[in-house]
N, C-alpha and C positions, 0 to 999 in steps of 0.2 A: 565269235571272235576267240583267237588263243589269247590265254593268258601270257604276259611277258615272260621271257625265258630268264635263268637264273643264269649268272656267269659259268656255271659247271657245263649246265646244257649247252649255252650259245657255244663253249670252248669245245665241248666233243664231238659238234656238228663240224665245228672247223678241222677239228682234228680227224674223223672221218673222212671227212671230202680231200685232206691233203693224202690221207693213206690210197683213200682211190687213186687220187690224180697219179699219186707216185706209181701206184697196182700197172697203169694205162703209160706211162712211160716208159717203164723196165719192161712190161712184155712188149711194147714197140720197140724197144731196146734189142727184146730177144729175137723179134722176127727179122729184122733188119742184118743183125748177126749171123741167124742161121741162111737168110739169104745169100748172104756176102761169101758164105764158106760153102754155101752150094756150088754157088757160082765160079768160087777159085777151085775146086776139087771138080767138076765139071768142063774146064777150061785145058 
């Protein structure tokens, strides 16, 4: 078994996973973008 985490740790695991989440949004952000402008310059 792990020992219990300390508030530093549990906070940077949180903090981590929000940077991901955020990482997986803005580059869905960018593919979406770069679609939309293919597709009006293609048009």
């Amino acid at each position: 078994m792990k020992g219990d985490l300390t508030p530093t740790e549990s906070r940077s695991g949180v903090i981590s996973g929000r940077v991901i989440t955020v990482l997986i949004v803005s580059l869905g952000g960018a593919i979406l973008a770069l679609g939309a402008l293919w597709l009006a310059l293609a048009a």
